[in-house]
BAFI-3210 file (N, C-alpha, C; in Angstrom, 3 decimals, decimal comma, padded with zeros to 6 digits):
// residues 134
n [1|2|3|4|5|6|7|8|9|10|11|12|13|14|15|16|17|18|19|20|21|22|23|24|25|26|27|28|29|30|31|32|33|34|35|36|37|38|39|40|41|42|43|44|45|46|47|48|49|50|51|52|53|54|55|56|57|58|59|60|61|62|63|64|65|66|67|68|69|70|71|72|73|74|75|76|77|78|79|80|81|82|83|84|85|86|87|88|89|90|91|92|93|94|95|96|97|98|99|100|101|102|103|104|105|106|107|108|109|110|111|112|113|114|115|116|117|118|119|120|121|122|123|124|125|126|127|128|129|130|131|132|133|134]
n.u [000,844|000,790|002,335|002,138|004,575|004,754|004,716|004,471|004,927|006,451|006,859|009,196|010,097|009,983|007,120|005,630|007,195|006,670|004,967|002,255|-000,843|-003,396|-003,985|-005,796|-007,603|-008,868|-010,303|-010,094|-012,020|-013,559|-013,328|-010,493|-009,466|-006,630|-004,537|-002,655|-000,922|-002,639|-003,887|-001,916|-002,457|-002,717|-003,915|-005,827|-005,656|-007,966|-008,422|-007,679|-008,179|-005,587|-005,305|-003,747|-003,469|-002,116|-001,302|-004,192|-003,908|-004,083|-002,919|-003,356|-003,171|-002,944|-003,657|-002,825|-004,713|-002,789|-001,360|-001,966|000,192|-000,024|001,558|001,320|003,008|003,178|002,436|002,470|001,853|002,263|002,142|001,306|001,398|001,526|000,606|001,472|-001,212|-000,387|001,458|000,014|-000,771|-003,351|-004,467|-003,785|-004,443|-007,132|-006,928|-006,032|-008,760|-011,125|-009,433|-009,582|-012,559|-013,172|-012,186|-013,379|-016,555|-015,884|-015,154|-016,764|-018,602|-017,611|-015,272|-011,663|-010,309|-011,951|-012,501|-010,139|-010,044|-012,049|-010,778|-008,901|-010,067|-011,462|-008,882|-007,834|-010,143|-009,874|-007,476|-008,006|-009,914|-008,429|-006,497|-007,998|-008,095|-006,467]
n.v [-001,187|002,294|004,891|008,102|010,718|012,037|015,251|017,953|020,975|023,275|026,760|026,167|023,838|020,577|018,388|016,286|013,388|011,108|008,726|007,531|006,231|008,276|010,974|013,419|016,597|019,503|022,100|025,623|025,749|023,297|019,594|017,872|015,040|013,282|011,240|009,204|010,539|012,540|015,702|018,505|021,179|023,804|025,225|027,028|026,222|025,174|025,426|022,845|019,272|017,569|014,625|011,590|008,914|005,619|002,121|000,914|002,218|005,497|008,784|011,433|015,213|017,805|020,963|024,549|026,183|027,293|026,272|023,563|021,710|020,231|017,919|015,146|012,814|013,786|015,793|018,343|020,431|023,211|024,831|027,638|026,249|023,266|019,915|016,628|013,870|012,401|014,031|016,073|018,000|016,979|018,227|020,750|022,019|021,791|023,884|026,135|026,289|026,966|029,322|030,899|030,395|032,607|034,898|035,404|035,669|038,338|040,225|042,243|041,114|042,997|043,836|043,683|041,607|039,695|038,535|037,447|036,111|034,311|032,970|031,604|029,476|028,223|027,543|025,757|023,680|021,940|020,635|019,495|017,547|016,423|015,255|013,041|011,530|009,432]
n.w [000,000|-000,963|000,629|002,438|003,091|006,121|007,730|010,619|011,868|013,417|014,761|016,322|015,599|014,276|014,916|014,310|012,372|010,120|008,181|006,155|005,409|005,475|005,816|007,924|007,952|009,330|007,558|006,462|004,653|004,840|005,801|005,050|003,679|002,867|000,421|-000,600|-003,787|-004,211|-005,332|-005,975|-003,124|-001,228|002,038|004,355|008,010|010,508|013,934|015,601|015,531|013,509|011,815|011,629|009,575|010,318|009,285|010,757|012,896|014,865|015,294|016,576|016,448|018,215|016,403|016,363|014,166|011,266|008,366|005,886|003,337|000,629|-001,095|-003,972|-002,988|-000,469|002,691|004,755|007,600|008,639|011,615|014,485|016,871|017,993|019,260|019,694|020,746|022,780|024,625|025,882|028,570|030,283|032,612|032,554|029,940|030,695|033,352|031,844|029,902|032,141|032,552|030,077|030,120|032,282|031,702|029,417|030,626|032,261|030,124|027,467|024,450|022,291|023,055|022,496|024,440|024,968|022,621|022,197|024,541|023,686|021,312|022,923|024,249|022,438|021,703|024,009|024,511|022,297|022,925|024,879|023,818|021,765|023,603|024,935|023,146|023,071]
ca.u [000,000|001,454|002,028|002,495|005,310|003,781|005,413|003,954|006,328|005,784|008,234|010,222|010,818|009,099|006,269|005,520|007,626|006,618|004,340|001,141|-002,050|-003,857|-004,113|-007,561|-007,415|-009,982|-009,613|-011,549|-013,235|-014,428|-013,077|-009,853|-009,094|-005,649|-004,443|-001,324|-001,333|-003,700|-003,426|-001,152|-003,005|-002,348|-004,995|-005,739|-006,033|-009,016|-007,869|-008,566|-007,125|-004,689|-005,248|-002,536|-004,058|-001,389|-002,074|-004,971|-003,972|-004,851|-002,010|-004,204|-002,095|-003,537|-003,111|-004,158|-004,220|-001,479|-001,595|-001,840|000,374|-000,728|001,928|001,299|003,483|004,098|001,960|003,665|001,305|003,044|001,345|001,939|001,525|000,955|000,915|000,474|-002,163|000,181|002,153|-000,726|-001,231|-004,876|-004,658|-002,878|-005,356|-008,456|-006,905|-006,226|-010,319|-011,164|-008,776|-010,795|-014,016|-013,739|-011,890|-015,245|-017,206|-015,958|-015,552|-017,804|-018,337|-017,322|-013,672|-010,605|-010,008|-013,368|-012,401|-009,007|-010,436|-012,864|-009,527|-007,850|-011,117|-011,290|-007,696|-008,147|-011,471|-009,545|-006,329|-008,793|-010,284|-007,392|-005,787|-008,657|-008,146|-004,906]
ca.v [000,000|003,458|006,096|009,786|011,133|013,593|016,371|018,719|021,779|024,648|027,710|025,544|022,479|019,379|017,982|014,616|013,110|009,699|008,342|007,733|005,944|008,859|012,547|013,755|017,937|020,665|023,724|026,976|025,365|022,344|018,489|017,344|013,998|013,088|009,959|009,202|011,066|013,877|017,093|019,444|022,316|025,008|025,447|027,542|025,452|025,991|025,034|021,232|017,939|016,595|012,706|010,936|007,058|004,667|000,518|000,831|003,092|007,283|009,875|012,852|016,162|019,349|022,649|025,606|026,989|027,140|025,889|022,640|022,012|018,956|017,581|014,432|012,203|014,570|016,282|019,080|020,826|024,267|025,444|028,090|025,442|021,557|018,830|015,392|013,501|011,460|015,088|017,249|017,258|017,274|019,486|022,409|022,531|022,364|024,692|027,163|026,260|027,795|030,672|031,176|030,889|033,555|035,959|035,646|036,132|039,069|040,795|042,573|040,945|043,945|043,946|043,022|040,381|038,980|037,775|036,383|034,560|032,943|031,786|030,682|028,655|027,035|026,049|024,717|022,420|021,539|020,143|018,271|016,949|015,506|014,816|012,187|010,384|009,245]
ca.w [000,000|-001,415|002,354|002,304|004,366|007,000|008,942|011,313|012,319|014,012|014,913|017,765|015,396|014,129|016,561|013,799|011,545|009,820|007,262|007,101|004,598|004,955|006,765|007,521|008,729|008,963|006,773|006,761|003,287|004,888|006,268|003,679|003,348|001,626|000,411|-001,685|-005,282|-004,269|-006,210|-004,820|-002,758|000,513|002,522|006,020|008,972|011,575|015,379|015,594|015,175|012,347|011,716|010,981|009,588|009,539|009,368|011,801|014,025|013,784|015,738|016,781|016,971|018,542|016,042|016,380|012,722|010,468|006,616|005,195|001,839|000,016|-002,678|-003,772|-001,474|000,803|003,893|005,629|008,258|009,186|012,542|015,283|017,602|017,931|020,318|019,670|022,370|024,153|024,943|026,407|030,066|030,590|034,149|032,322|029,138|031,516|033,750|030,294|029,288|033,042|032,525|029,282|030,814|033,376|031,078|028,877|031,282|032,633|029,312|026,822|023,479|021,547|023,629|021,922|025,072|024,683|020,978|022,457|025,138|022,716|020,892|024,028|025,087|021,419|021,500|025,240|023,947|021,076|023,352|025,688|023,142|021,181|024,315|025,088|022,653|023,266]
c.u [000,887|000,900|002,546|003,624|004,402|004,647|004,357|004,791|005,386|007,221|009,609|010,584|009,488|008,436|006,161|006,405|007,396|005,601|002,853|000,172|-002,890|-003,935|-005,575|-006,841|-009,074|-009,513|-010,511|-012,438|-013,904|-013,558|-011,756|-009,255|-007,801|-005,073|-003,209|-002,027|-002,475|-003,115|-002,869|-002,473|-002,373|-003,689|-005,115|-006,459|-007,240|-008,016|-008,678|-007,480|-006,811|-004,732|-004,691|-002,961|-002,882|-001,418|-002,677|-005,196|-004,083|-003,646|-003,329|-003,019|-003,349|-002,744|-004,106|-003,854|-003,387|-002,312|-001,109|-000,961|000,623|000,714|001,815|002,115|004,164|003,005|002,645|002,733|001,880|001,886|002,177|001,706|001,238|001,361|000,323|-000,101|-001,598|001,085|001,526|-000,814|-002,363|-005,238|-004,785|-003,803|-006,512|-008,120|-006,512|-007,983|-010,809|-010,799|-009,769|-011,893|-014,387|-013,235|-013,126|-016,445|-017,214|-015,466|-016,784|-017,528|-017,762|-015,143|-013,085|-010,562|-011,091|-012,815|-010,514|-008,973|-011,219|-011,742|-008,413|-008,843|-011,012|-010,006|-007,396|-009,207|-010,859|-008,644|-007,164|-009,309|-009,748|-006,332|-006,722|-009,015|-006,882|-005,207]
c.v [001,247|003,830|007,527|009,784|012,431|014,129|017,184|019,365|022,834|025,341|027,241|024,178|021,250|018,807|016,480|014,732|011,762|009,680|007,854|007,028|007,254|010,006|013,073|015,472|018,678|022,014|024,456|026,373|024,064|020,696|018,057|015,640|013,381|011,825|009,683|009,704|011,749|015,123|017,660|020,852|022,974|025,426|025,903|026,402|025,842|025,223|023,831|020,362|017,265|015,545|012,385|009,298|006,634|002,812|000,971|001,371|004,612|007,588|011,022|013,792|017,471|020,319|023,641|026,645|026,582|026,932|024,432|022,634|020,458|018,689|015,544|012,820|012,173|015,622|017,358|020,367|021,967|025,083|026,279|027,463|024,150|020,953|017,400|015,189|013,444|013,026|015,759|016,788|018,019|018,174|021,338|022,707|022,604|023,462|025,977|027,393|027,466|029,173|031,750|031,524|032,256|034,330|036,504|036,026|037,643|040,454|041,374|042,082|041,902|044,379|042,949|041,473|039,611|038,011|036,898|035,673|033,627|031,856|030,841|029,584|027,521|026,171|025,166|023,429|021,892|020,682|019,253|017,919|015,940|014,611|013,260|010,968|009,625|007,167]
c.w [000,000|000,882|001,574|003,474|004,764|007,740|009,322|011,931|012,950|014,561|015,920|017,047|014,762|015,765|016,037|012,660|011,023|008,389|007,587|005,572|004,303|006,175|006,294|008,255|008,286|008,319|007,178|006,020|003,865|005,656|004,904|004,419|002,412|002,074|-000,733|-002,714|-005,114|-004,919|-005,017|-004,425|-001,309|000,699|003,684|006,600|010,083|013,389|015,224|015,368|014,037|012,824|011,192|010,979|009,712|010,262|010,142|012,846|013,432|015,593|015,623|017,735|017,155|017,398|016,112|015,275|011,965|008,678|006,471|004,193|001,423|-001,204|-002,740|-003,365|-000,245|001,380|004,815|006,408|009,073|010,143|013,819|016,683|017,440|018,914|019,598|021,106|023,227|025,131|025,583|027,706|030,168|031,770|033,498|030,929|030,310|032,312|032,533|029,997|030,788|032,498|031,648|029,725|031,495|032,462|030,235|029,534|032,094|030,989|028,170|025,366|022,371|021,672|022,597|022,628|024,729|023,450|021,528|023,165|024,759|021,799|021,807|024,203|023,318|021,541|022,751|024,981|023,257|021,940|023,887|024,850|022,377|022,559|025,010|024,397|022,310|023,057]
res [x|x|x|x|x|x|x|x|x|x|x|x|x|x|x|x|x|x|x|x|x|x|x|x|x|x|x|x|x|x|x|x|x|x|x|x|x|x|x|x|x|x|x|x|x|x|x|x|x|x|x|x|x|x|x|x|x|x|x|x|x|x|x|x|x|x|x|x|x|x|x|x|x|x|x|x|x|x|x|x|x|x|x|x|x|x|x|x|x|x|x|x|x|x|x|x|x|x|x|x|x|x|x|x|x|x|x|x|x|x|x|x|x|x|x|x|x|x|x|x|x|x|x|x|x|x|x|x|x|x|x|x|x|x]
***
């Protein structure tokens, strides 16, 4: 069975390096699916989890954003952050989601903070989330 090599980098270094059947991600445009010999494309990332298939098993990495760039047998996920699962400690994202919470709460939707604790609180949900499925 043909693999893709996959990377996942971010400004401090590679987070994955290996191969892989198939990489699932979320874009702004919608759910992508790639699979050896896919057209080349670049695509914005939304905060969420990169799937990394390979034989039977799936790698779930926390990003928050970045760009996809598709060539076909090659994956290279450039984000300003990532974690794979097994890496997150579940205390320190829930205590981040909290942090979130109350910052939202005590701001006004119209505030600058307001709109950055809604992005802290997504990429906290997003970590516990990938981090659960370890």
């Amino acid at each position: 069975m043909k693999t893709l090599e996959v990377s996942v980098v971010t400004p401090d270094g590679p987070v994955f390096e290996g191969t892989a059947n198939m990489v699932s991600a979320k874009a702004k445009s919608g759910e992508l699916g790639v699979m050896p010999g896919h057209i080349p494309l670049v695509a914005p990332l939304t905060i969420s989890a990169v799937r990394v298939h390979q034989d039977g098993r799936t790698q779930y990495v926390a990003v928050s954003g970045g760009f996809i760039e598709v060539r076909p047998e090659k994956v290279t996920v450039l984000a300003q952050s990532a974690e794979l699962a097994s890496e997150i400690e579940m205390e320190r994202a829930q205590a981040a989601k909290e942090r979130a919470e109350r910052r939202l709460a005590a701001t006004s939707q119209n505030d600058i903070d307001h709109q950055r604790a809604e992005l802290a609180l997504r990429r906290a949900v997003n970590r516990i989330d990938v981090a659960s499925r370890r």
